[in-house]
C-alpha positions, 0 to 999 in steps of 0.5 A: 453527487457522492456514490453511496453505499449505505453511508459510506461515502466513495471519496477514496484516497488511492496509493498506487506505489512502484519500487524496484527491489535489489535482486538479491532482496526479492524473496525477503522483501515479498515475506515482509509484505506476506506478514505484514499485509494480514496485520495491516488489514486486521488492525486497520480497519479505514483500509478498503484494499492493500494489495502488492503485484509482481510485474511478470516481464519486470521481476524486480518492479512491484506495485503497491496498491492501497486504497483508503475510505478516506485521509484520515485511515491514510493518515492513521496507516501511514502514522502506524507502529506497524508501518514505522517498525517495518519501514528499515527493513522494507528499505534494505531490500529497495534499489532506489526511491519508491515513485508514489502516485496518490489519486482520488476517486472521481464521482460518478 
């Protein structure tokens, strides 16, 4: 059985994404997410949680984590003018390819 809130169903698409970021680009790629972040939030309104951590003993590796109500508030996410404007220079501050993870919650 679906957990429900209302009528909202708990059948969530989660992102959880690690990068590394070039030492020199640390600082520019955490404003990039500072602005970005809020506007991604407002205008989205399928995106439950978006949120970036710093790994303490590794200040180079952060995650992403991105949970969305559901495929099609992913799809509009990642299909988004503001994701698609962002990516080059979200890009120029990587050290190599983000390992993405999608899982899904579990009922329970």
């Amino acid at each position: 059985m679906r957990r429900m809130v209302g009528k909202r169903h708990w059948d969530m698409i989660v992102i959880q994404a690690t990068v590394r970021v070039l030492p020199d680009k640390a600082e520019e790629y955490e404003r990039l997410y500072r602005d970005l972040a809020p506007r991604i939030r407002a205008t989205q309104p399928g995106i439950v949680f978006y949120e970036m951590a710093k790994n303490p003993n590794a200040p180079l590796v952060y995650k992403a984590m991105e949970v969305y109500r559901d495929e099609a508030a992913m799809k509009s996410h990642v299909g988004s003018d503001l994701l698609r404007e962002a990516m080059p220079a979200v890009r120029a501050c990587l050290d190599g390819d983000p390992l993405i993870e999608v899982l899904r919650t579990v009922d329970y």
